[in-house]
C-alpha positions as CSV (number, residue, x, y, z in Angstrom):
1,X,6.2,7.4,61.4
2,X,8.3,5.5,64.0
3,X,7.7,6.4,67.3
4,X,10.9,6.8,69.3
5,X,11.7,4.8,72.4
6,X,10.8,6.5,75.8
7,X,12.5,6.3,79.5
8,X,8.9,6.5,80.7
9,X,8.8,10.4,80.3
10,X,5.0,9.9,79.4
11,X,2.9,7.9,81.8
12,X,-0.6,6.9,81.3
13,X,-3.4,5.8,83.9
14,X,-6.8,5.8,84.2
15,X,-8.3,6.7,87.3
16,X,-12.4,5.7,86.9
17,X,-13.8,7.9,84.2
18,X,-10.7,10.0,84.1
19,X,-7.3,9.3,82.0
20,X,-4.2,10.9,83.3
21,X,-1.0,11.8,81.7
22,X,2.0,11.9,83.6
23,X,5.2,14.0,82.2
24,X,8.0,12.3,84.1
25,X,11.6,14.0,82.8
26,X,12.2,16.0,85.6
27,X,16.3,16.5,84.7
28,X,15.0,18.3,81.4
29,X,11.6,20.2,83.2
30,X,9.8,17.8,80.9
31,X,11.3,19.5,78.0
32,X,9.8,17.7,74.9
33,X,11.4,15.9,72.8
34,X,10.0,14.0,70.0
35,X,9.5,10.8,71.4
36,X,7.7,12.6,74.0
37,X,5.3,14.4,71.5
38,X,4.8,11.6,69.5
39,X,3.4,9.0,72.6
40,X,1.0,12.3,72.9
41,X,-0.2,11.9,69.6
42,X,-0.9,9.0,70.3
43,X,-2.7,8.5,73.6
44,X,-4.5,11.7,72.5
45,X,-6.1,10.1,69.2
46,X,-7.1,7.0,71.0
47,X,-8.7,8.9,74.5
48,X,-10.8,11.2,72.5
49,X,-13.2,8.3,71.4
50,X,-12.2,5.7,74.0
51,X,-15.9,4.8,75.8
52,X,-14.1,4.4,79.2
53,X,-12.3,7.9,79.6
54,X,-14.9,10.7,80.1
55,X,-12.1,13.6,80.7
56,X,-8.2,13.7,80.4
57,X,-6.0,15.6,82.5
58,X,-2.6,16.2,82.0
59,X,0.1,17.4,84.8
60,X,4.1,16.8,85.9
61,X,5.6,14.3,88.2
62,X,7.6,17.1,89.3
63,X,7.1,20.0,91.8
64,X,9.6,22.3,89.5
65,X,8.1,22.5,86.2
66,X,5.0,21.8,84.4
67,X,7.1,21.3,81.1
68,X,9.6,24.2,80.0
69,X,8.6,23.6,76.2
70,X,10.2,22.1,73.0
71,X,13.9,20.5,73.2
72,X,15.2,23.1,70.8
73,X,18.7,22.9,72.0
74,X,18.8,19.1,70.4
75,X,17.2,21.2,67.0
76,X,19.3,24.4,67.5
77,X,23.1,23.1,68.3
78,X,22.4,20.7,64.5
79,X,25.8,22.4,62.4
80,X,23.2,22.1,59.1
81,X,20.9,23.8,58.2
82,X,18.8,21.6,56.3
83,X,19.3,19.4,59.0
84,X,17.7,21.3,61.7
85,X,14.8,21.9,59.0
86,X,14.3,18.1,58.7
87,X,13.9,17.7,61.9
88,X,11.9,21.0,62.7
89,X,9.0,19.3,60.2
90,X,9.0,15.8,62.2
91,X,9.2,17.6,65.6
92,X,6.6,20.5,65.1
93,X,4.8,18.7,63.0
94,X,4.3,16.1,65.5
95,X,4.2,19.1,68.4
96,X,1.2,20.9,66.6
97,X,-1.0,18.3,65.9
98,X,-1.0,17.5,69.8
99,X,-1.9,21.1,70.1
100,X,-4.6,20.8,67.9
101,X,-6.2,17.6,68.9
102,X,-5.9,19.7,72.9
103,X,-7.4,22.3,71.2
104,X,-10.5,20.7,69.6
105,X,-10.5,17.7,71.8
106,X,-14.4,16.3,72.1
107,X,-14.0,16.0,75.9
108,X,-12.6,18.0,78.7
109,X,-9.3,18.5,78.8
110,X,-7.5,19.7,82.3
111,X,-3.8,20.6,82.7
112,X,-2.6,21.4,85.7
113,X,0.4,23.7,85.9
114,X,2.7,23.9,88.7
115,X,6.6,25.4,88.3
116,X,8.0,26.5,85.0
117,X,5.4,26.5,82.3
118,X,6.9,27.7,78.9
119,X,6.4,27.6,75.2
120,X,5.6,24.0,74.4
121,X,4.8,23.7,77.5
122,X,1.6,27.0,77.1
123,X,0.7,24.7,74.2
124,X,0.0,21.3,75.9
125,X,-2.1,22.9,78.9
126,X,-3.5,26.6,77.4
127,X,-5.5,25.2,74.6
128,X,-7.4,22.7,77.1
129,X,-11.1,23.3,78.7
130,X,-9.9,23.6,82.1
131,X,-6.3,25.6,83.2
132,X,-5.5,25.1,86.4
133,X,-2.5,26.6,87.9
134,X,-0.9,26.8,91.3
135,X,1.1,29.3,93.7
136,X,4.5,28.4,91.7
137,X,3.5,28.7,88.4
138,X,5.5,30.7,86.0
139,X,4.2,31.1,82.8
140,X,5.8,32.5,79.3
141,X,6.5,32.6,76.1
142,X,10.7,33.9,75.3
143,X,11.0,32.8,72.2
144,X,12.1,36.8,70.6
145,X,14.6,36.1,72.6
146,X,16.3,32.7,71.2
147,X,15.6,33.6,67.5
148,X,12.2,31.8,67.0
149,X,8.8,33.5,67.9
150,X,5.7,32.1,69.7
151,X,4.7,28.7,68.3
152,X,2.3,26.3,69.4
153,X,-0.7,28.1,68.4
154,X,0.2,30.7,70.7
155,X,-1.0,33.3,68.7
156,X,-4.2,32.2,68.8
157,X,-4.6,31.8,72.4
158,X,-2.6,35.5,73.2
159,X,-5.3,37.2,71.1
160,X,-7.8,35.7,73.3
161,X,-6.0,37.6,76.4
162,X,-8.1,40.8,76.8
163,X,-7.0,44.0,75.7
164,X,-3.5,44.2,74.9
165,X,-2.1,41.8,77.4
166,X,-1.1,39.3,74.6
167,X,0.7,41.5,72.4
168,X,3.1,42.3,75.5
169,X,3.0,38.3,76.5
170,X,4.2,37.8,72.8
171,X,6.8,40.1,72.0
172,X,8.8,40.5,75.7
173,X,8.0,37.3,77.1
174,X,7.8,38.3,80.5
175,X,7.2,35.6,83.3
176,X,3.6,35.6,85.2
177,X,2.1,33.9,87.9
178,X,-1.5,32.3,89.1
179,X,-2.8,35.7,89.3
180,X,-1.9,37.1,86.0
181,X,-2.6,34.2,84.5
182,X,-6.2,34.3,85.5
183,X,-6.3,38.2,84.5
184,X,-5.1,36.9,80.8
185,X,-7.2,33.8,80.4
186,X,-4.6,31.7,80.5
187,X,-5.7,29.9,83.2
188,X,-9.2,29.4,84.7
189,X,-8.7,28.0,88.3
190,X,-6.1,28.6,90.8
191,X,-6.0,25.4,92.9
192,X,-2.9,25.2,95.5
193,X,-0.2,22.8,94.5
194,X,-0.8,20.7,97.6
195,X,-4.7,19.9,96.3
196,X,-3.5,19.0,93.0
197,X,-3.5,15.7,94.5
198,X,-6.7,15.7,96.3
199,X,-8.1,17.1,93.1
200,X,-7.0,14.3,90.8
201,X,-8.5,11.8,93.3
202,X,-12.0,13.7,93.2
203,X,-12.2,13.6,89.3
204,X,-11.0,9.7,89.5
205,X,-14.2,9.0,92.1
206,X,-16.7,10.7,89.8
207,X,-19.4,8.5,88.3
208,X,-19.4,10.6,85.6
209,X,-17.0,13.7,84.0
210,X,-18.9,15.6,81.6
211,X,-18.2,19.4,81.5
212,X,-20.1,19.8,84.7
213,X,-19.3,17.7,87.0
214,X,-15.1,18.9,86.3
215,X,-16.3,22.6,87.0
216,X,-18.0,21.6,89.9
217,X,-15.0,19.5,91.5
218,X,-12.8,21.8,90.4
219,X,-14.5,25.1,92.0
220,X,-14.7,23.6,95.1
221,X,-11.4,23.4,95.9
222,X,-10.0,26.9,94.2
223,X,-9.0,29.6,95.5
224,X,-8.3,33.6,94.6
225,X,-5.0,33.4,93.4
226,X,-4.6,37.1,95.0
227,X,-2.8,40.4,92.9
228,X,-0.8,40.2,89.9
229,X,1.3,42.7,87.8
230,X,-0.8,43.4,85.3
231,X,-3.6,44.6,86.4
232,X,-1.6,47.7,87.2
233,X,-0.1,47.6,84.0
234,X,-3.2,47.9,82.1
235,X,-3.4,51.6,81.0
236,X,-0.2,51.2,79.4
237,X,-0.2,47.9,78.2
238,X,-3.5,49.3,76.0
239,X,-1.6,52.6,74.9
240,X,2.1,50.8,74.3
241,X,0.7,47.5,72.6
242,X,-2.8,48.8,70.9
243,X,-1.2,49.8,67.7
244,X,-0.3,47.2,64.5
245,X,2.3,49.3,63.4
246,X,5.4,47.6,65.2
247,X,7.9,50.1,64.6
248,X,5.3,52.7,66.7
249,X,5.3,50.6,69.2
250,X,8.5,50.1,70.0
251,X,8.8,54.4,69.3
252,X,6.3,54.3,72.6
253,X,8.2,52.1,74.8
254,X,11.6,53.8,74.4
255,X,9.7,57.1,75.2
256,X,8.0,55.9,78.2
257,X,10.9,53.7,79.5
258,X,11.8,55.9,81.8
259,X,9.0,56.5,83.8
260,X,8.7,52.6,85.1
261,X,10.9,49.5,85.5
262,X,8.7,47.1,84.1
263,X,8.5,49.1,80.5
264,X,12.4,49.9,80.7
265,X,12.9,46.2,81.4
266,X,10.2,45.0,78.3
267,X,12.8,48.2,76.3
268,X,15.9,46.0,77.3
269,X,14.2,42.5,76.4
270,X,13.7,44.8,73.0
271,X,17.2,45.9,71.9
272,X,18.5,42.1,72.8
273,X,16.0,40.4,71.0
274,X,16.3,39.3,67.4
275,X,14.8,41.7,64.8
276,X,13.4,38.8,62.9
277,X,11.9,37.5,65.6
278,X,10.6,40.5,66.5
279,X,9.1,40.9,62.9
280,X,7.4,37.9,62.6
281,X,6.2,37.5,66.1
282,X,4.4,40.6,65.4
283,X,3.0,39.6,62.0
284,X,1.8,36.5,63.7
285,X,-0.1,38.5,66.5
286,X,-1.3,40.7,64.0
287,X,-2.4,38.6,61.3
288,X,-3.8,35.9,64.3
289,X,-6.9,38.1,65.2
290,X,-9.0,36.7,62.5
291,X,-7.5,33.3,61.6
292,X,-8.6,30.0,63.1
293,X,-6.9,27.9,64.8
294,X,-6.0,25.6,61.8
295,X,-4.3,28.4,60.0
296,X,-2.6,29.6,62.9
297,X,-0.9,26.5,63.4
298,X,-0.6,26.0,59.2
299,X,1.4,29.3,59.3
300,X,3.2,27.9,62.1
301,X,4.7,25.1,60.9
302,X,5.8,26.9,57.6
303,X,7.6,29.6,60.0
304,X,8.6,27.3,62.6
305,X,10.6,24.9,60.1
306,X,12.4,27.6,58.4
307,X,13.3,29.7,61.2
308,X,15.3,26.7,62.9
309,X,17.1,26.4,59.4
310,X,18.4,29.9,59.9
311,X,21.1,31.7,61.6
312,X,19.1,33.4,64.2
313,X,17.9,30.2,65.7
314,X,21.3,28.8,65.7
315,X,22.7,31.6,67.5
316,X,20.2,31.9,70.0
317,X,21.0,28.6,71.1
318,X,24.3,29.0,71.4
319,X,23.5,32.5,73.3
320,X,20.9,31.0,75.7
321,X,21.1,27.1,76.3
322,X,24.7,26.4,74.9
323,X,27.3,29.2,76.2
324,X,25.1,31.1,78.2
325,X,27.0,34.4,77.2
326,X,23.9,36.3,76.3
327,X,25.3,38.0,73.4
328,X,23.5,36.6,70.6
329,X,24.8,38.5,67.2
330,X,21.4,38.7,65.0
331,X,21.5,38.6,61.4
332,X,20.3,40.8,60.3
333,X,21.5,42.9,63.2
334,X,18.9,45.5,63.2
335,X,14.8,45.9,63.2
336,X,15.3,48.2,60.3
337,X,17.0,45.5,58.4
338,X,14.6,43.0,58.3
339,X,11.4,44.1,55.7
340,X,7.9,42.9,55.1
341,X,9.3,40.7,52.4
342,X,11.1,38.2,54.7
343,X,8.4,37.7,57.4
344,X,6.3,36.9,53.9
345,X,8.9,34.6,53.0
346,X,8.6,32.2,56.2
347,X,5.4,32.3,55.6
348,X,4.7,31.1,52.1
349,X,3.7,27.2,51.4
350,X,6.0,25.1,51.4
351,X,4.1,21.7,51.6
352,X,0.7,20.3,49.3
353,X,-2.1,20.6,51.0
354,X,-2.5,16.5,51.5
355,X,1.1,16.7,53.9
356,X,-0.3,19.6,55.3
357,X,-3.8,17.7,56.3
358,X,-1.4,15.1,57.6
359,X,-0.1,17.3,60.4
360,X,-3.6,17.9,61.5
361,X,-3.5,22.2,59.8
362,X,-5.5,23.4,57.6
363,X,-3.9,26.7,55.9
364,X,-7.2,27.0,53.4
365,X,-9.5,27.7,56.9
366,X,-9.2,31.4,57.5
């Protein structure tokens, strides 16, 4: 595979025991691109057994955004079809064997998150040992909304969010902050933005930066991140999202709508949202509770890469990044319309297990 030429939107250093990636494309919010995912791989594979970095940490040269996910729009505004599903395998493929090698890496891994954090962006810090996020971060994953569903392994790490705080994380997307982000496990430390700094020049000084030594640095300089929204949301978060059946759920929401703005909104985010998306983000979240990480990210890719081939992808796009008119026109139009039989359809094998292995998945691990 060549590895396409960067404007230094990845930067490496080592700081003592301690390697350090830098995500430096500030015009985009470090949106990745393939290039981008690609250098990752790479620095990745050769930092998990390099003698002379005990822990890596990844964060943004910016002060707006940790990294606002995947470049779809370069994917999504593609007139073919099969083109966008050409380069939906070299791009996610790329994109989810960084998440796995964050997710099983043998060392410590800290991200820290400041600004926009979103989608790709949940995937190159959330499936790390240490999550450590500031005052301005703003967490979530849209993707109902722009015809895709929540990649990444995200449905792994939502349905390790207590009670039913992932389910409404997946299917409406909303954006959270420090606090909410400890209350769903998605982060683990709340360090203020101005020690980030500080904190990355502690971790470089250590003699050593085994598991223990990172916890201790890193407790003694957070904080409590304060109150977040959904701890008063929990009740019905667990009576809304607790069920599998997904046409149920949504039954519950438009019935309770009117007794608070946050579950009318999550309504709203529901009748503009693609009903495929819809589907098969719920199938994921559903079917995600017992898989590992492996076959997560193996069903993944097989929905990822025919999803951008679609029209609901396309249009979403066009809605969101490209005209900005908001007034995406599904196909199928309706949650009704879309059965069983097509979510099962993005989700059959498409490669031979020896490409799969390649990506770093492994769809015969339950």
């Amino acid at each position: 595979m060549t590895v396409q030429p960067l404007a230094r939107e990845v930067q490496t250093t080592i700081k003592g025991r301690l390697g350090v990636i830098m995500l430096d494309r500030p015009k985009a919010l470090n949106a990745l691109n393939l290039g981008m995912v690609q250098q990752l791989d790479t620095i990745l594979a050769d930092w998990a057994d390099n003698p002379a970095v005990d822990t890596v940490l990844i964060r943004s040269a910016s002060e707006r955004a940790f990294c606002a996910g995947g470049d779809v729009r370069s994917i999504g505004t593609q007139p073919d079809p099969q083109e966008r599903m050409a380069l939906g395998r070299t791009f996610f493929g790329t994109e989810y064997r960084v998440n796995h090698r964050i997710n099983t890496f043998p060392k410590p891994f800290i991200a820290l998150i400041n600004g926009i954090a979103m989608g790709g962006g949940l995937g190159l810090s959330v499936h790390g040992s240490h999550r450590v996020v500031s005052e301005s971060a703003r967490m979530a994953m849209p993707e109902t909304a722009l015809g895709l569903f929540p990649d990444v392994g995200a449905t792994w790490f939502l349905n390790h969010c207590p009670r039913s705080i992932g389910r409404y994380l997946a299917l409406i997307g909303p954006q959270i902050g420090a606090a909410d982000a400890m209350a769903a496990r998605l982060a683990t430390h709340h360090v203020p933005f101005a020690a980030f700094d500080d904190l990355v020049s502690a971790l470089g000084a250590a003699d050593g930066l085994d598991a223990a030594a990172v916890d201790v640095i890193i407790d003694e300089r957070a904080v409590a991140p304060g109150d977040g929204m959904l701890a008063e949301r929990e009740a019905d978060l667990a009576r809304l999202f607790a069920g599998d059946d997904l046409n149920a759920v949504i039954a519950a929401i438009d019935e309770a709508a009117p007794r608070a703005a946050w579950i009318a909104e999550a309504q709203s985010v529901l009748r503009r949202a693609s009903p495929t998306s819809l589907r098969a983000t719920w199938r994921r979240m559903v079917d995600g509770k017992a898989q590992s990480i492996e076959r997560v990210l193996a069903d993944d890719y097989r929905m990822a890469v025919r999803m951008v081939g679609g029209h609901d992808f396309a249009e979403g796009v066009r809605a969101i990044l490209v005209d900005k008119d908001l007034s995406a026109r599904w196909d199928p139009p309706t949650l009704a319309a879309v059965t069983e039989a097509d979510i099962d359809a993005l989700l059959a094998p498409m490669l031979d297990a020896d490409e799969l292995e390649g990506i770093g998945v492994y769809p015969q691990r339950a």
